[in-house]
N, C-alpha and C positions, 0 to 999 in steps of 0.2 A: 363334109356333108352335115348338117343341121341335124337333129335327133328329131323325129317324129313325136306330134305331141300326142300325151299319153290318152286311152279312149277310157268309154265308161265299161270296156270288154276288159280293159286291162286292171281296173281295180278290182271286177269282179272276179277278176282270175286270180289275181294275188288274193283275195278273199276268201278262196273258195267256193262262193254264192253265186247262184244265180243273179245273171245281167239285170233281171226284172227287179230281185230285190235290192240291190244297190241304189236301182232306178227310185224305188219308193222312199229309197232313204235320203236322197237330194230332193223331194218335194214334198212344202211345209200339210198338205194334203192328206201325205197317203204314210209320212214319217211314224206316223204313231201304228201303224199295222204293223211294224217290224219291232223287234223285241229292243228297247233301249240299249242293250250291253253289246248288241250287235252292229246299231245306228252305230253309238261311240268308234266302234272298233272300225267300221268303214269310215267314220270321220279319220280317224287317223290314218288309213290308209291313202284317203285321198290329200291328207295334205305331206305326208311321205312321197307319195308319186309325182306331186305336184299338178295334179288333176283341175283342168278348169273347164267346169261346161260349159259346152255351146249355147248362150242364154238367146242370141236372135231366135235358133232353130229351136229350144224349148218356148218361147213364145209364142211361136205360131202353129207349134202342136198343142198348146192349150188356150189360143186366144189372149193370151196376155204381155204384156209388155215388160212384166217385171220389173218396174217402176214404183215408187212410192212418193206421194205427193205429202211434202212436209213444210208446213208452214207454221214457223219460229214468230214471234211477237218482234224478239229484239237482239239482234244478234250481237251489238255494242255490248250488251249486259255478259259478264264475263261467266255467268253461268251456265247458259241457251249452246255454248261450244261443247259442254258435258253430255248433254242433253242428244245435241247432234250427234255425236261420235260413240254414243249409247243405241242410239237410233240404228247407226250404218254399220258398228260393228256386229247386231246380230241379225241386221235383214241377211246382211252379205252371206251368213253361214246358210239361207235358205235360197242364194241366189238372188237376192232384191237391191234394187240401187238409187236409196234416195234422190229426191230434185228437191233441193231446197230452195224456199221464197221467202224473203225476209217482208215483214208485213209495216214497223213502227206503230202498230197499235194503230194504223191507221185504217178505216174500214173498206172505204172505195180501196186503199189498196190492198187490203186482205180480197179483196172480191176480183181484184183484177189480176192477183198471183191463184188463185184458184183458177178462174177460167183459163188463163193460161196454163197450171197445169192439167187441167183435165181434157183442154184440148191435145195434150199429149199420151193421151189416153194412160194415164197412170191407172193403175189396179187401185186404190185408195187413199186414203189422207192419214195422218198424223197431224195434230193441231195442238201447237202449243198457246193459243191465242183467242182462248173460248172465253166467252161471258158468260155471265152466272145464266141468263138471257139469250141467247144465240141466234139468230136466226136462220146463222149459216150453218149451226152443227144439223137446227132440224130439218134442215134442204136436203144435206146430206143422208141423214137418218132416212128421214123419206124417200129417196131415190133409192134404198138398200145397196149403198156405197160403203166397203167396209170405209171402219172409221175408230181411230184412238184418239182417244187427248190425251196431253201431258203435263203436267204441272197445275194444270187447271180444271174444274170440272163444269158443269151447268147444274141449274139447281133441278132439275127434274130426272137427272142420274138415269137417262136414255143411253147413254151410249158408252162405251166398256174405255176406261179412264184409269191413270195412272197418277196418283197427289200424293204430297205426305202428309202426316199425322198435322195440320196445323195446332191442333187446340193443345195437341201433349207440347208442341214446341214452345207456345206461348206459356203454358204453364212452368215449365222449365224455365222459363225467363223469367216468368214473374217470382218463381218461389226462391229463385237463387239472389234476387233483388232485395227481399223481402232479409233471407238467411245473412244478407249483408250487411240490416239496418234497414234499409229504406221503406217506407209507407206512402212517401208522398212520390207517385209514379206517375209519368204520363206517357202515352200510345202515340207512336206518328202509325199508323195502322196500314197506309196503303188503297189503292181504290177500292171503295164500295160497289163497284159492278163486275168484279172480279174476284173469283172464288177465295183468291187467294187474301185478299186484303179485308174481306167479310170474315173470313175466319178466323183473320190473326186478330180484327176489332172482339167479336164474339169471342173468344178464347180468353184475350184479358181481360175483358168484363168480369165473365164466370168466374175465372181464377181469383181475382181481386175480391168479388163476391165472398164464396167460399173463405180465401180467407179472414175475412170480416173488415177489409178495407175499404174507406170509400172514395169513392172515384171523385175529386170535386169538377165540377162543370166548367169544360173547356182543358182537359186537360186529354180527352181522347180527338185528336185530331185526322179525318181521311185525308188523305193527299188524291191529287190526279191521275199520279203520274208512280212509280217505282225508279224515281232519280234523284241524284245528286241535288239539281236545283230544286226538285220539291220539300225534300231535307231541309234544306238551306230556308228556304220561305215559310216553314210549319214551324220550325225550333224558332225563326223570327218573332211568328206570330206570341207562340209562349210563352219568349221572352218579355216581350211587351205587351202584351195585357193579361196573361193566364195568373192563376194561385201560382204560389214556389212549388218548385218537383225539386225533384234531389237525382232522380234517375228515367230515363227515357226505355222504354219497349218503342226500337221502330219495324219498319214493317218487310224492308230488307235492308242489307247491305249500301247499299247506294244511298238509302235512305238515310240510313245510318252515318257515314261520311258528311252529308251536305248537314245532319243536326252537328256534327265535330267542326265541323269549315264556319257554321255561325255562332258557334261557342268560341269559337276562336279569336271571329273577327269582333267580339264583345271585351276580348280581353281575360275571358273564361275557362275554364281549364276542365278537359278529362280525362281523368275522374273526376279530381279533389273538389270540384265545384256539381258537379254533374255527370254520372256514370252513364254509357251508352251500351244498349245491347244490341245487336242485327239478327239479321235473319239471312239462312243461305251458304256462310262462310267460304264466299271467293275466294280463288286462290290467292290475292292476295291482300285479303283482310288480318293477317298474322305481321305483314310488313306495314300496315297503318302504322300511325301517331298518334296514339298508344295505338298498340295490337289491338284489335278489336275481340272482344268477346261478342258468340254470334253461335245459331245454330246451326248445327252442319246439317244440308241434304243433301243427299247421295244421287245428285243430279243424272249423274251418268248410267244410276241405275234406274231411274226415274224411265230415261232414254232406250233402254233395255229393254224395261217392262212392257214400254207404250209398243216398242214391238214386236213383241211376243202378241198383244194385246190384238193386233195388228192382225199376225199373220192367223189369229185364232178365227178372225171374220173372218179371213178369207177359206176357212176349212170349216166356216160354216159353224161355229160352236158362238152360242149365246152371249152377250157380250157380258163383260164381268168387271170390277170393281177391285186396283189393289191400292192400298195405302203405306207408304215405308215411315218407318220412325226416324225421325231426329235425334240428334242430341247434342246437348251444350258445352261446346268449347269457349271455356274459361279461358282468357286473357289477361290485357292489364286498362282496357277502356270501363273495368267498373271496380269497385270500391265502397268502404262504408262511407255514406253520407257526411257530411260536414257537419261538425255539432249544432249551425243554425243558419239555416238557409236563409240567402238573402232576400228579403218582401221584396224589392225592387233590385233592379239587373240592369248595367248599364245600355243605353240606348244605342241605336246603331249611328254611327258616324254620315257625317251630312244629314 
């Protein structure tokens, strides 16, 4: 005979509590009426009992679906998996169960994974794929749709968002560059209509600024894209016709790779010719050729935050603003500078 599965009578018996209070502490709502040391302690009880609520039937006694509508930029990008799995491991502790939509930064399809999730009537969104500009966050905003971002913000800071520190990360890059010897730097920065790639351009400006360095013209470069091929096509461009750099700020990871893949294909070498630093540290930016030196973000908790952020709309609390810190893992993709960097750099083959 099969064992009956366990109810929410039976935690609250093991508990000693009242059914009602148990009840308030499985929903993100009414969780904070109960006294935290108490929440914890029924948490553990329910996952000793092995306790799983009936989420159809809690659905349709508060009208919700318990769904969450998440829509990722780039799911290739080996960061955006931290991101998700930060996402889902803490809606689950309140009962919620992402749908994720992968968008390619494309917009008709960011617009066609949305109506599709909302025609499943998801409770609200998670967005990791916000313009500085939006149109879609202010639809959403406007409809009073709860609503997180992740990774990204908009530039009019409406709606309760989860980044990290860009400018402390560039600075960190810039001054560990600096600490190594180098002055002559240049930015592959990342899109300009994208929080993220505006702030890492702005951040080494200022940094470089401050520390009395000057920037020469043509050596901070936006890309389209946060890819390998855009990497590859910007360090191109540099190569042939920019002033000599000695070391590269790019603007992630991937970015980072495609400037090493056309240092390479020059006959160029990094460091000893040209150090590289990234942004992000992929799992497996430490397995590069060199290891890449790169700043870590704490993607997963980036994932976390966006849904706490999350469930906070949904109980109704104001939207809020967290930012996590970086910081810089030292590698062997940089080095002090070459005693005299070369004026000209061989051209690309054919």
């Amino acid at each position: 005979m099969s064992q009956r599965p366990v109810t929410l009578r039976d935690v609250a018996e093991a508990a000693g509590l009242h059914i009602s209070t148990v009840s308030r502490v499985l929903s993100p709502e009414t969780r904070g009426l109960v006294n935290e040391k108490t929440a914890q302690r029924i948490d553990a009880i329910i996952a000793e009992l092995g306790y799983e609520p009936n989420r159809v039937a809690r659905g349709l006694k508060t009208r919700r679906s318990m769904t969450v509508g998440v829509l990722i930029n780039d799911l290739t990008n080996p960061v955006f998996p931290y991101v998700v799995r930060g996402i889902e491991d803490t809606l689950a502790k309140s009962g919620y169960t992402p749908l994720v939509a992968n968008t390619d930064g494309d917009l008709d399809r960011q617009r066609r994974g949305f109506d599709a999730l909302a025609s499943r009537q998801v409770d609200g969104f998670i967005l990791s794929t916000a313009l500085r500009e939006d149109p879609l966050v202010e639809e959403i905003l406007d409809k009073g749709i709860p609503l997180a971002l992740v990774v990204r913000n908009v530039d009019n800071h409406r709606a309760a968002a989860v980044t990290s520190d860009e400018r402390l990360g560039t600075r960190l890059a810039v001054e560990h560059l600096v600490e190594l010897g180098h002055g002559a730097i240049a930015c592959v920065s990342g899109p300009e209509h994208i929080s993220t790639g505006a702030a890492r351009r702005a951040g080494f400006e200022e940094v470089m600024a401050a520390r009395g360095l000057r920037v020469a013209e043509g050596l901070v470069r936006p890309t389209t894209g946060f890819t390998i091929k855009e990497g590859q096509r910007v360090m191109n461009e540099l190569l042939d016709g920019g002033p000599p750099f000695t070391a590269v700020v790019a603007g992630n990871d991937m970015l980072a790779i495609g400037c090493i893949d056309a240092l390479k294909a020059r006959g160029l070498r990094c460091p000893e010719d040209v150090s590289i630093i990234g942004f992000n540290d992929m799992y497996m930016a430490g397995r590069l050729t060199p290891p890449l030196t790169t700043l870590h973000v704490p993607y997963y908790d980036l994932g976390a935050y966006a849904a706490d952020l999350f469930l906070d709309q949904l109980a109704g609390r104001p939207p809020r603003e967290i930012t996590v810190v970086q910081s810089l893992i030292v590698r062997e993709s940089t080095a002090p500078p070459p005693v005299r960097p070369a004026a000209k750099r061989p051209k690309r083959a054919g």
